[in-house]
ZALUM-406940 format. One record per atom (N, C-alpha, C, O): residue number from 0; residue in three letters; atom name; x, y, z. Coordinates in steps of 0.02 Angstrom, whole numbers, plus 32768, in hexadecimal, padded with zeros to 4 digits. Layout:
<node NUM; 'ALA'; 'CA'; <X; Y; Z>> ...
END
This chain:
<node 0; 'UNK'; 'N'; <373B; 8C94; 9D56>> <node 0; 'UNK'; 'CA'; <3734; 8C4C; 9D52>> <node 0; 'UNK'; 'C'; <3754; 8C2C; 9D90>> <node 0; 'UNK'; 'O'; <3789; 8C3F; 9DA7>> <node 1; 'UNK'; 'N'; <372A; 8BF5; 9DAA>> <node 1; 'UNK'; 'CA'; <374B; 8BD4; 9DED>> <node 1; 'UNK'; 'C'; <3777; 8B98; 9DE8>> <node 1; 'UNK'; 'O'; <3765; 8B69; 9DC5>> <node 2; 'UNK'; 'N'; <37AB; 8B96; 9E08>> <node 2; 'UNK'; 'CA'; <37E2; 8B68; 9DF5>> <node 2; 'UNK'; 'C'; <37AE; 8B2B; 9E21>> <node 2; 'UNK'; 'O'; <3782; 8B45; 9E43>> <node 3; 'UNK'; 'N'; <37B0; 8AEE; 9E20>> <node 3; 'UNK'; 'CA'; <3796; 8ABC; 9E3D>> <node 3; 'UNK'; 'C'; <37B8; 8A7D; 9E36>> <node 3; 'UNK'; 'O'; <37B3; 8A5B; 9E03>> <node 4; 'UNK'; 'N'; <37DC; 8A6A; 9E6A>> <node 4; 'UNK'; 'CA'; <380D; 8A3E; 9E65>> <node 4; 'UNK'; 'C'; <37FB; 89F4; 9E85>> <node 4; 'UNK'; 'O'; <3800; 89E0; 9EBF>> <node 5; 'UNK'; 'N'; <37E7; 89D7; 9E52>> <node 5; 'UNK'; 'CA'; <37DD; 8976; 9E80>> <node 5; 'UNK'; 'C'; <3817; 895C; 9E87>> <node 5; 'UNK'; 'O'; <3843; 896E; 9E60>> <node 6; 'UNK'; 'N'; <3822; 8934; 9EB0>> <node 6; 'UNK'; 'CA'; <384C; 891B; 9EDB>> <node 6; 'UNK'; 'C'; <3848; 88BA; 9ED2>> <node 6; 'UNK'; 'O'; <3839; 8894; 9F00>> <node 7; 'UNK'; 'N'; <3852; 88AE; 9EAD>> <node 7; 'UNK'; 'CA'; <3845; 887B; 9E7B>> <node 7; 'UNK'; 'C'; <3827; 886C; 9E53>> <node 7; 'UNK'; 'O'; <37FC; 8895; 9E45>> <node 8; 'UNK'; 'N'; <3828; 8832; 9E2B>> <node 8; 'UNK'; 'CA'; <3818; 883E; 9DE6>> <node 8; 'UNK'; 'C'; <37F1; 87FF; 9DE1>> <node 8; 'UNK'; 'O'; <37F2; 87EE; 9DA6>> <node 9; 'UNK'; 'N'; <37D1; 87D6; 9E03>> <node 9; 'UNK'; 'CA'; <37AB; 8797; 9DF4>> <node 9; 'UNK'; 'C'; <3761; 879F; 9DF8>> <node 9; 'UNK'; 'O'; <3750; 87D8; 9E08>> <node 10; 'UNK'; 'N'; <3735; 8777; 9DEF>> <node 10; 'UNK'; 'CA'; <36E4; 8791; 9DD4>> <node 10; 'UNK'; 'C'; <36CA; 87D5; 9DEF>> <node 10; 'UNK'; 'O'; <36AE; 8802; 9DCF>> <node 11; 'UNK'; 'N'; <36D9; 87D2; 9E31>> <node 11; 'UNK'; 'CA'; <36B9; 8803; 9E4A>> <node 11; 'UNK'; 'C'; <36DC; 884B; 9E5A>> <node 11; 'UNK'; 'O'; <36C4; 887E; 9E73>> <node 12; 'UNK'; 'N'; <371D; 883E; 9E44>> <node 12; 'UNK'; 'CA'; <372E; 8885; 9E3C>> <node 12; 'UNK'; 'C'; <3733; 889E; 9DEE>> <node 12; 'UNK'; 'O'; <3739; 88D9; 9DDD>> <node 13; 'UNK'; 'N'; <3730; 8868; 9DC3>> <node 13; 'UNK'; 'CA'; <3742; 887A; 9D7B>> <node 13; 'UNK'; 'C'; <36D7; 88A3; 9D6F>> <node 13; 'UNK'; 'O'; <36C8; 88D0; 9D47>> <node 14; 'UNK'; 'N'; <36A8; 8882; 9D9B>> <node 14; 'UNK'; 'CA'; <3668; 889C; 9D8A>> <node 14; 'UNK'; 'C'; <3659; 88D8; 9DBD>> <node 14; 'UNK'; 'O'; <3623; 88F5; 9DB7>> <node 15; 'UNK'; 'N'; <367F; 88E8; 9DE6>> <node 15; 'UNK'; 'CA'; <367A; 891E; 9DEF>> <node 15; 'UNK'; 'C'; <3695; 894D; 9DD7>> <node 15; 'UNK'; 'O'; <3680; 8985; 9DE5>> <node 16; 'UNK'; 'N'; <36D9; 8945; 9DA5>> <node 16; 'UNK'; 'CA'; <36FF; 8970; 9D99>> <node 16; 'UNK'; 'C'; <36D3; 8988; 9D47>> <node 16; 'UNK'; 'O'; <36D8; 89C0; 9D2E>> <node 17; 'UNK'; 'N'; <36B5; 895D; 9D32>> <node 17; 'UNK'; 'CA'; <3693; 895A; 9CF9>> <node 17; 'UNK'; 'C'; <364C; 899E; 9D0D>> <node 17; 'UNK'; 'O'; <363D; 89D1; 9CEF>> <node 18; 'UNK'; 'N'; <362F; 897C; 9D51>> <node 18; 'UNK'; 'CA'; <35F2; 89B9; 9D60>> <node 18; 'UNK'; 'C'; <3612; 89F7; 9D59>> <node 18; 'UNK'; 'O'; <3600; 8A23; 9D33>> <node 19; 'UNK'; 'N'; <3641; 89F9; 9D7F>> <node 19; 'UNK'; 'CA'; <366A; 8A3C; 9D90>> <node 19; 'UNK'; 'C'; <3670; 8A5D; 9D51>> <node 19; 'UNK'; 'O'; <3652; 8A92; 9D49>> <node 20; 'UNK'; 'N'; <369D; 8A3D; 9D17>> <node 20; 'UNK'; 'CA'; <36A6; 8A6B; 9CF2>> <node 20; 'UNK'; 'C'; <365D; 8A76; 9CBC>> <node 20; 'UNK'; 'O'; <3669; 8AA6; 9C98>> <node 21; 'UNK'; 'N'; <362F; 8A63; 9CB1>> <node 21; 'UNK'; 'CA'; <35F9; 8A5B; 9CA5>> <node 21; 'UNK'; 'C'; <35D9; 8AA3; 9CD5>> <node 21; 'UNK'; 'O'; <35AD; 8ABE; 9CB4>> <node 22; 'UNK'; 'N'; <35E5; 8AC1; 9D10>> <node 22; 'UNK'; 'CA'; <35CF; 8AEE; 9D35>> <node 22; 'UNK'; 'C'; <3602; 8B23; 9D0D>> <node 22; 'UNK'; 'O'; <35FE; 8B5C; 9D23>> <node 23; 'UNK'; 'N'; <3635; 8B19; 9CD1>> <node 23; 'UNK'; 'CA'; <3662; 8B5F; 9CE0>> <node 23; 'UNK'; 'C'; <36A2; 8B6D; 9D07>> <node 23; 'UNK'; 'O'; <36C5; 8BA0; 9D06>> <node 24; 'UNK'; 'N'; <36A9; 8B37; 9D2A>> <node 24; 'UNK'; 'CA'; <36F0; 8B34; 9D45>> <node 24; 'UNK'; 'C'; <3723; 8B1E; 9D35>> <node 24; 'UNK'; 'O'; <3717; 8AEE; 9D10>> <node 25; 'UNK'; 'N'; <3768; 8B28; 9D3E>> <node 25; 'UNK'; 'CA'; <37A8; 8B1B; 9D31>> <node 25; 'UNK'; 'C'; <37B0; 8AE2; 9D45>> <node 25; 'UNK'; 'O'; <37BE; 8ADE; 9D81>> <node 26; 'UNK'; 'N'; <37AE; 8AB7; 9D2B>> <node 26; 'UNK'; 'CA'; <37B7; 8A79; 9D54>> <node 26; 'UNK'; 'C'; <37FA; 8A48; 9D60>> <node 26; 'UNK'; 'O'; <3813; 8A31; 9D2D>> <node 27; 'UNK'; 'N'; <380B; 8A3E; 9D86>> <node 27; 'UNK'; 'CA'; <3856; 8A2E; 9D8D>> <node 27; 'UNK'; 'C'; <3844; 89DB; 9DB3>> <node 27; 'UNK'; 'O'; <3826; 89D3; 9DE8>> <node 28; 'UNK'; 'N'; <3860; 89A2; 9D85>> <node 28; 'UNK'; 'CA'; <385C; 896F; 9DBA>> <node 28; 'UNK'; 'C'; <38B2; 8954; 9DC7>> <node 28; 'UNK'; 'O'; <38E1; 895D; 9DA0>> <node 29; 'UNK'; 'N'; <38B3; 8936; 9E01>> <node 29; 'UNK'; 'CA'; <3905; 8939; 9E19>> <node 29; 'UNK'; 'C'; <38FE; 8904; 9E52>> <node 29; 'UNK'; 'O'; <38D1; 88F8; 9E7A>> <node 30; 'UNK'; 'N'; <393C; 88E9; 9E46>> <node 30; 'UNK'; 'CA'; <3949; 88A1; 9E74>> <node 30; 'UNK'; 'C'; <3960; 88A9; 9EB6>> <node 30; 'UNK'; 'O'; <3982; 88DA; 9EC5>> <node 31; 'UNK'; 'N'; <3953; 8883; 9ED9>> <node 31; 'UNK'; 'CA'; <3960; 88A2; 9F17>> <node 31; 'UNK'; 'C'; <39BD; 8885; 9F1D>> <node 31; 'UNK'; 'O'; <39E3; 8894; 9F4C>> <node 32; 'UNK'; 'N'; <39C9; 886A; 9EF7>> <node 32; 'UNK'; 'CA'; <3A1D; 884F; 9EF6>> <node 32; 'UNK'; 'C'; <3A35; 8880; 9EE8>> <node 32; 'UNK'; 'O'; <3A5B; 8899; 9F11>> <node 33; 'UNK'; 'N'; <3A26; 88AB; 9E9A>> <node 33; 'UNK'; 'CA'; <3A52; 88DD; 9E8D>> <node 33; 'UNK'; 'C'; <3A45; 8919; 9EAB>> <node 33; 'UNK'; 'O'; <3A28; 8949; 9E92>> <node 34; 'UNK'; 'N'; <3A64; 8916; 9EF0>> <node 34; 'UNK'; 'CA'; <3A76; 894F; 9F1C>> <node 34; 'UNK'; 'C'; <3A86; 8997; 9EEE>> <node 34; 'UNK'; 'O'; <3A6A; 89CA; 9F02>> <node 35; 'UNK'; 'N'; <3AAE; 899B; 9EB5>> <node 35; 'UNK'; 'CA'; <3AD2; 89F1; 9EAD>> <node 35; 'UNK'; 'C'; <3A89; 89D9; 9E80>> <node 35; 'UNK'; 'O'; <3A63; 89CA; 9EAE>> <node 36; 'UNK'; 'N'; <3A6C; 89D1; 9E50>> <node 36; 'UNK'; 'CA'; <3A14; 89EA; 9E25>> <node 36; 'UNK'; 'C'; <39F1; 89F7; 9E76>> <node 36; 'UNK'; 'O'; <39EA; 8A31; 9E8A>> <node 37; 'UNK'; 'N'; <39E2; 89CF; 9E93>> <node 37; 'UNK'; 'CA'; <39B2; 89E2; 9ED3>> <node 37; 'UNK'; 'C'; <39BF; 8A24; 9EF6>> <node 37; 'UNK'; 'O'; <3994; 8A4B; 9F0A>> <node 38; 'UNK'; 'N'; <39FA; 8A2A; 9EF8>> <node 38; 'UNK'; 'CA'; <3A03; 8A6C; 9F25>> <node 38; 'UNK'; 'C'; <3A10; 8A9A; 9F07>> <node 38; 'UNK'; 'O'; <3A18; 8ACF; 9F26>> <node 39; 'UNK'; 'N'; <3A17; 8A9A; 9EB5>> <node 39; 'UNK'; 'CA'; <39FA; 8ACB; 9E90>> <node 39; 'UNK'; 'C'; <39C5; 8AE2; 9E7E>> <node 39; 'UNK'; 'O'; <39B7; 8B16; 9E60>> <node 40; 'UNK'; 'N'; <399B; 8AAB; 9E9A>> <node 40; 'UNK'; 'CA'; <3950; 8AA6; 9E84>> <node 40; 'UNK'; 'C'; <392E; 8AC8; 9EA3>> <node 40; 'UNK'; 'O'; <3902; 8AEF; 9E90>> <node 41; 'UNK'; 'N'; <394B; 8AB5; 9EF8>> <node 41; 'UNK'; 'CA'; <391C; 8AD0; 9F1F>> <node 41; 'UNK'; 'C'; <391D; 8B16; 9F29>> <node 41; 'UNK'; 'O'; <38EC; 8B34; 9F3F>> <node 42; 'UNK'; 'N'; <3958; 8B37; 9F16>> <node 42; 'UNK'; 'CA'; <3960; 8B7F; 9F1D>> <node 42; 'UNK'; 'C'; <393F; 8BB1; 9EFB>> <node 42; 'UNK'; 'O'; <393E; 8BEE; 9F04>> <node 43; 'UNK'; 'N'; <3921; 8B8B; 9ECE>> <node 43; 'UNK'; 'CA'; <38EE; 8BAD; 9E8A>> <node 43; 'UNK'; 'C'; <38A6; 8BA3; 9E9E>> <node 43; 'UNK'; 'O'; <3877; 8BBC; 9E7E>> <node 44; 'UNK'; 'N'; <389F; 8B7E; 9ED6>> <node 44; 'UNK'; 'CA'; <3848; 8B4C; 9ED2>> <node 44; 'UNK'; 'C'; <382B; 8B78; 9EF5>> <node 44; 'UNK'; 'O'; <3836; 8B8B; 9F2E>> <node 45; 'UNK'; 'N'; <37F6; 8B8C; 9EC0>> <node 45; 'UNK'; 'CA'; <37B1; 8B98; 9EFE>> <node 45; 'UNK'; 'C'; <378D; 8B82; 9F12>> <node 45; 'UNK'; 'O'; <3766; 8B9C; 9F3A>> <node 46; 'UNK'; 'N'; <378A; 8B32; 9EF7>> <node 46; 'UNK'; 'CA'; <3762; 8AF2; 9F16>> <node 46; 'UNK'; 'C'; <3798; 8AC5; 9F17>> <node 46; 'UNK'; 'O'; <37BD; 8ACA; 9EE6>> <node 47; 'UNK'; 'N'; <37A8; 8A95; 9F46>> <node 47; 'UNK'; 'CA'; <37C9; 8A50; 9F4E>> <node 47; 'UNK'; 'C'; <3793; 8A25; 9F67>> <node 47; 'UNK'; 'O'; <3770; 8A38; 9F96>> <node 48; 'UNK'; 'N'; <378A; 89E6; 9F47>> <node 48; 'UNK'; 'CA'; <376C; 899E; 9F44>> <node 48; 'UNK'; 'C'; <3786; 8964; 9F4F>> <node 48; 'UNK'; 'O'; <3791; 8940; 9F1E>> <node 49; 'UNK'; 'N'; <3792; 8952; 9F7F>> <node 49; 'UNK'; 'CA'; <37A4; 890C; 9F94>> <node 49; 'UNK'; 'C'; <378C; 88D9; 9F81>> <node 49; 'UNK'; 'O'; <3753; 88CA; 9F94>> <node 50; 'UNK'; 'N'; <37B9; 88A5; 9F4A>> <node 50; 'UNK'; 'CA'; <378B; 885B; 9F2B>> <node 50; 'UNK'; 'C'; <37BA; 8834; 9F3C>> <node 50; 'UNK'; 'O'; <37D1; 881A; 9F09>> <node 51; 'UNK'; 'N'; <37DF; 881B; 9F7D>> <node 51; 'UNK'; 'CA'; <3809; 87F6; 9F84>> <node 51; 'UNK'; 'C'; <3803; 87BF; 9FA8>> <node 51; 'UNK'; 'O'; <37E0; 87C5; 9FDA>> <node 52; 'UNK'; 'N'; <3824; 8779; 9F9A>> <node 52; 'UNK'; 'CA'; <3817; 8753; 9FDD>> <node 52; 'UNK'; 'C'; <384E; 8744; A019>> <node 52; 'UNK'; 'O'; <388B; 8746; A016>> <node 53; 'UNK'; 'N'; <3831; 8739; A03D>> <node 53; 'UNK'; 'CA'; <3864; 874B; A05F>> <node 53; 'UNK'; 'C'; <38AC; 8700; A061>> <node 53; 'UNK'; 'O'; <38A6; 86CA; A045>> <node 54; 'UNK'; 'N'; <38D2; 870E; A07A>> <node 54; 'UNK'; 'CA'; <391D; 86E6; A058>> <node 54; 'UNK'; 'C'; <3955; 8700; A098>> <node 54; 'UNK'; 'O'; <394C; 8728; A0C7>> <node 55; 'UNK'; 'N'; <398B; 86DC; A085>> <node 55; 'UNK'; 'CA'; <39D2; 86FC; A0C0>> <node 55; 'UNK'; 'C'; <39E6; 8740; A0A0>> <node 55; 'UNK'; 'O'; <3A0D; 8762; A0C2>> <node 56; 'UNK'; 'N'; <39CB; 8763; A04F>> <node 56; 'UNK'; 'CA'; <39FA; 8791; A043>> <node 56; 'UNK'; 'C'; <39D4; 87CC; A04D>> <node 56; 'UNK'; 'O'; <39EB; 8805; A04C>> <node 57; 'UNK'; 'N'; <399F; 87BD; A055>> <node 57; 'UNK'; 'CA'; <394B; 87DF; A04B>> <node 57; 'UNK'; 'C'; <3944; 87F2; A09D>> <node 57; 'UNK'; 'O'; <3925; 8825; A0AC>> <node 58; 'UNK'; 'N'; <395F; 87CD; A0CD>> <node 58; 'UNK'; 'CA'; <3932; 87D6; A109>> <node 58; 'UNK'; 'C'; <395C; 881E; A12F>> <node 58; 'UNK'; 'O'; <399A; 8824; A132>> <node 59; 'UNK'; 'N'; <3935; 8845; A145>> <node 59; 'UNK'; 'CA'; <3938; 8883; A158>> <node 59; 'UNK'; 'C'; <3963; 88BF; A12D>> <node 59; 'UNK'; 'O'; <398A; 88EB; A141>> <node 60; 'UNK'; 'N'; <3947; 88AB; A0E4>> <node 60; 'UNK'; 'CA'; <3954; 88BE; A0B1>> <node 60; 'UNK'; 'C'; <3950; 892B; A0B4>> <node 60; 'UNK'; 'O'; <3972; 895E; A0AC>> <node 61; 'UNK'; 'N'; <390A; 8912; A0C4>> <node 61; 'UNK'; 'CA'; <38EF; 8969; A0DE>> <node 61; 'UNK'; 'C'; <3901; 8974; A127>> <node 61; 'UNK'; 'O'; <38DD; 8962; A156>> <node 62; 'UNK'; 'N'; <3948; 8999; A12C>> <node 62; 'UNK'; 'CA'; <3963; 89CA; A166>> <node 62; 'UNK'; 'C'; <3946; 8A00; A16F>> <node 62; 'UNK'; 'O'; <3911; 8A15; A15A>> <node 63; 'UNK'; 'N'; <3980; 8A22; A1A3>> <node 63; 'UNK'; 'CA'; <3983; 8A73; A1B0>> <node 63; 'UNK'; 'C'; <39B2; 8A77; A16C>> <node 63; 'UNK'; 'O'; <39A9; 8AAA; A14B>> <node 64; 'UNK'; 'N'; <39D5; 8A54; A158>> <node 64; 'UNK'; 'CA'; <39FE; 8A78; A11C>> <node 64; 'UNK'; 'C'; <39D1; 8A70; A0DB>> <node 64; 'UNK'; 'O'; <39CE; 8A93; A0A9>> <node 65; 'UNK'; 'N'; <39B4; 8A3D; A0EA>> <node 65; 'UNK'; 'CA'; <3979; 8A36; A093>> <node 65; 'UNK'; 'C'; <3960; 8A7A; A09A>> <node 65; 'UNK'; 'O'; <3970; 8AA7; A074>> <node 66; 'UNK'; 'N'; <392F; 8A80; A0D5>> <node 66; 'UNK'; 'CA'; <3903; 8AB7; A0DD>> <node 66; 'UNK'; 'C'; <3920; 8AF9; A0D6>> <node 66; 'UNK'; 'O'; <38FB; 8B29; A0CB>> <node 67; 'UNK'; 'N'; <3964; 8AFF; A0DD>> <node 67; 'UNK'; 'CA'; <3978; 8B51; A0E0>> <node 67; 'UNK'; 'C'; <3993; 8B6F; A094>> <node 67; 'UNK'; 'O'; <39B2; 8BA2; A082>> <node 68; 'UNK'; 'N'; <397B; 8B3A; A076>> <node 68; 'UNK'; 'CA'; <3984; 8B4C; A019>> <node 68; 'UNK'; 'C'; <395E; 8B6F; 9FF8>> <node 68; 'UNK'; 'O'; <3968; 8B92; 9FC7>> <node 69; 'UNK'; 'N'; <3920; 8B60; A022>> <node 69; 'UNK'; 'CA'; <38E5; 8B64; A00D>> <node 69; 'UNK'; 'C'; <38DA; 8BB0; A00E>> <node 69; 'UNK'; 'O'; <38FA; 8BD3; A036>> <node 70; 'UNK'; 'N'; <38AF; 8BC9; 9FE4>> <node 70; 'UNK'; 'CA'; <38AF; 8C1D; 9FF2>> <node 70; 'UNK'; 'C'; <385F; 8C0F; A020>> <node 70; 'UNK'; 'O'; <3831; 8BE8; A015>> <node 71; 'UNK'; 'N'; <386D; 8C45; A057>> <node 71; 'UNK'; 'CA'; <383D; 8C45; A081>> <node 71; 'UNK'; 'C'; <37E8; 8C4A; A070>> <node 71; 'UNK'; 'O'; <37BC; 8C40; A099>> <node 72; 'UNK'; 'N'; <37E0; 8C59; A038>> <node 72; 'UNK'; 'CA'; <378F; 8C50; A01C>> <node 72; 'UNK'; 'C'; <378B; 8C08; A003>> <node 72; 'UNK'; 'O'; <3751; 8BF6; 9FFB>> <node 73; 'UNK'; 'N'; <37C3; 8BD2; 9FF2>> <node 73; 'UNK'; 'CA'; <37A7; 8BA2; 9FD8>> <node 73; 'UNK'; 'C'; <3783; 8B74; A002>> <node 73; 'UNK'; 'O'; <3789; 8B6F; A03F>> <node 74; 'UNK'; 'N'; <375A; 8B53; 9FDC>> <node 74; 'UNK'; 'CA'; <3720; 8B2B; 9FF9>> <node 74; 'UNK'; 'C'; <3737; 8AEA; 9FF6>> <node 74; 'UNK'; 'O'; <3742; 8ADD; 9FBB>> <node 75; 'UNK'; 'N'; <3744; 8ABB; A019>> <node 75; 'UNK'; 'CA'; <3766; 8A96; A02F>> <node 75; 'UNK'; 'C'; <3732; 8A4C; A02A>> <node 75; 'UNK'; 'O'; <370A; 8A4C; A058>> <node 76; 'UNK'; 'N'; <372E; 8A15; A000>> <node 76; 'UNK'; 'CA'; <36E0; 89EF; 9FF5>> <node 76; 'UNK'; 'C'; <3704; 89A0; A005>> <node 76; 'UNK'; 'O'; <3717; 8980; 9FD4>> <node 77; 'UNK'; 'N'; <370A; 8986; A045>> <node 77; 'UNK'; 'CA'; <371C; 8945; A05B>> <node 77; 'UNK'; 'C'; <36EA; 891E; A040>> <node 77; 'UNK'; 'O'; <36B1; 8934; A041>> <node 78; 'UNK'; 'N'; <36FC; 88C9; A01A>> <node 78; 'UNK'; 'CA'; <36C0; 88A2; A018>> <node 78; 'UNK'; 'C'; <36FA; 8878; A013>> <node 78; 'UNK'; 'O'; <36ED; 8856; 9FE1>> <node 79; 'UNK'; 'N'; <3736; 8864; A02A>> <node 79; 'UNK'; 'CA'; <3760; 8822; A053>> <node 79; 'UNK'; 'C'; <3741; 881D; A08D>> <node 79; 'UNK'; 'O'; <371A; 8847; A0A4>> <node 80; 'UNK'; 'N'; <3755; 87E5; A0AB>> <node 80; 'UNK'; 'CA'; <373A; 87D2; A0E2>> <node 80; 'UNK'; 'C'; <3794; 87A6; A117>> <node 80; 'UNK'; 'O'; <37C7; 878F; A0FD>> <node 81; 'UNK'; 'N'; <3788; 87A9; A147>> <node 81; 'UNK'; 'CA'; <37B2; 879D; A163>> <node 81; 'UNK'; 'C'; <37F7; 87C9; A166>> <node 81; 'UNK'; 'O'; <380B; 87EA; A136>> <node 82; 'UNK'; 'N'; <3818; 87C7; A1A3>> <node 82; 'UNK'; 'CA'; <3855; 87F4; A1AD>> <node 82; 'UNK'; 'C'; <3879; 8823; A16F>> <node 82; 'UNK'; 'O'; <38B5; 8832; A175>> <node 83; 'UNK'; 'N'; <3864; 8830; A14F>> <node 83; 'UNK'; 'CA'; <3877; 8842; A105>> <node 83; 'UNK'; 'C'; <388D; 88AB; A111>> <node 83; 'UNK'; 'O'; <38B9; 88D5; A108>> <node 84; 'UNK'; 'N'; <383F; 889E; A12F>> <node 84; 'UNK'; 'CA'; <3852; 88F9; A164>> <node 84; 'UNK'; 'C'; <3866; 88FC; A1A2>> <node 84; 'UNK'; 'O'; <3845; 88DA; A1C9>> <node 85; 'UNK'; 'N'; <3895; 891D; A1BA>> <node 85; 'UNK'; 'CA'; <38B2; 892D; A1FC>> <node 85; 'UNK'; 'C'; <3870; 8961; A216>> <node 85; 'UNK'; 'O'; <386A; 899D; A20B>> <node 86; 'UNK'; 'N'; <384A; 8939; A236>> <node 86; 'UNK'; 'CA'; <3809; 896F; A245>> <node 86; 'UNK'; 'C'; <3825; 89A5; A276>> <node 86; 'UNK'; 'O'; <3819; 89E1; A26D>> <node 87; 'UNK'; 'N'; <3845; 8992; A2A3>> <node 87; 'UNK'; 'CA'; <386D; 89D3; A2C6>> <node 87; 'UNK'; 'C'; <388D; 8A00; A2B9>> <node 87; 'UNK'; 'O'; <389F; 8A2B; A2E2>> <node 88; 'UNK'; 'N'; <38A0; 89FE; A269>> <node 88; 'UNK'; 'CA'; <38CA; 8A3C; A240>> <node 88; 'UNK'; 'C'; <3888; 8A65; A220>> <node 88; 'UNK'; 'O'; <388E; 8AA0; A20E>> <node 89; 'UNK'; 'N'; <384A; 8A41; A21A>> <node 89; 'UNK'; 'CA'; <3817; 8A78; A211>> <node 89; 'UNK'; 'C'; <37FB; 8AA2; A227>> <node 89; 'UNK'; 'O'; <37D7; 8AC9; A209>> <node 90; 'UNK'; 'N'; <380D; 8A9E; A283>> <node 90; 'UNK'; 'CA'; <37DD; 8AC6; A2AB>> <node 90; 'UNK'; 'C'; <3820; 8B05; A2A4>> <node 90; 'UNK'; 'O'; <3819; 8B3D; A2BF>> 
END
C-alpha cells in the first residue's frame, strides 16, 4: 500500500486526498505549520502533493532539507504556485 501524503487540507487537497485513497492508498493529509507530522510524513511518502498557498510561512517551504526526507523513489506532485519550491534544490 502507498503512503500518499497532501500537503494541505482545503478543497483541493481534501479532493485529492479523497481520489487517492479511493485508488488504495494510505493517505496522510498534514499542515504545512505542523513541522514534527510533516517530517514524519514525508519520511513514509511515496507520493507528496502540494495544496498550498503561498504565505510568509509557506514561501520556500520545499528545500534541500524538505527534499532530503523524502525517500528517493517518491514522486513529488507540485500544484502551488509561486516561490513555495526552492526550484534550485530540485536540480
Amino acid at each position: 500500500e502507498s503512503v500518499f501524503v497532501v500537503i494541505g487540507g482545503g478543497a483541493t487537497g481534501t479532493a485529492v486526498a479523497t481520489a487517492a485513497g479511493a485508488l488504495g492508498a494510505d493517505v496522510r493529509v498534514v499542515s504545512a505549520r505542523n513541522r514534527p507530522a510533516l517530517d514524519d510524513a514525508l519520511a513514509e511518502a511515496d507520493f507528496v502533493s502540494l495544496h498550498i498557498p503561498l504565505a510568509a510561512e509557506t514561501e520556500r517551504l520545499v528545500d534541500a532539507s524538505f527534499l532530503s526526507r523524502l525517500k528517493p523513489s517518491c514522486c513529488f506532485i507540485n500544484t502551488a504556485r509561486g516561490p513555495i519550491v526552492d526550484e534550485g534544490a530540485l536540480l
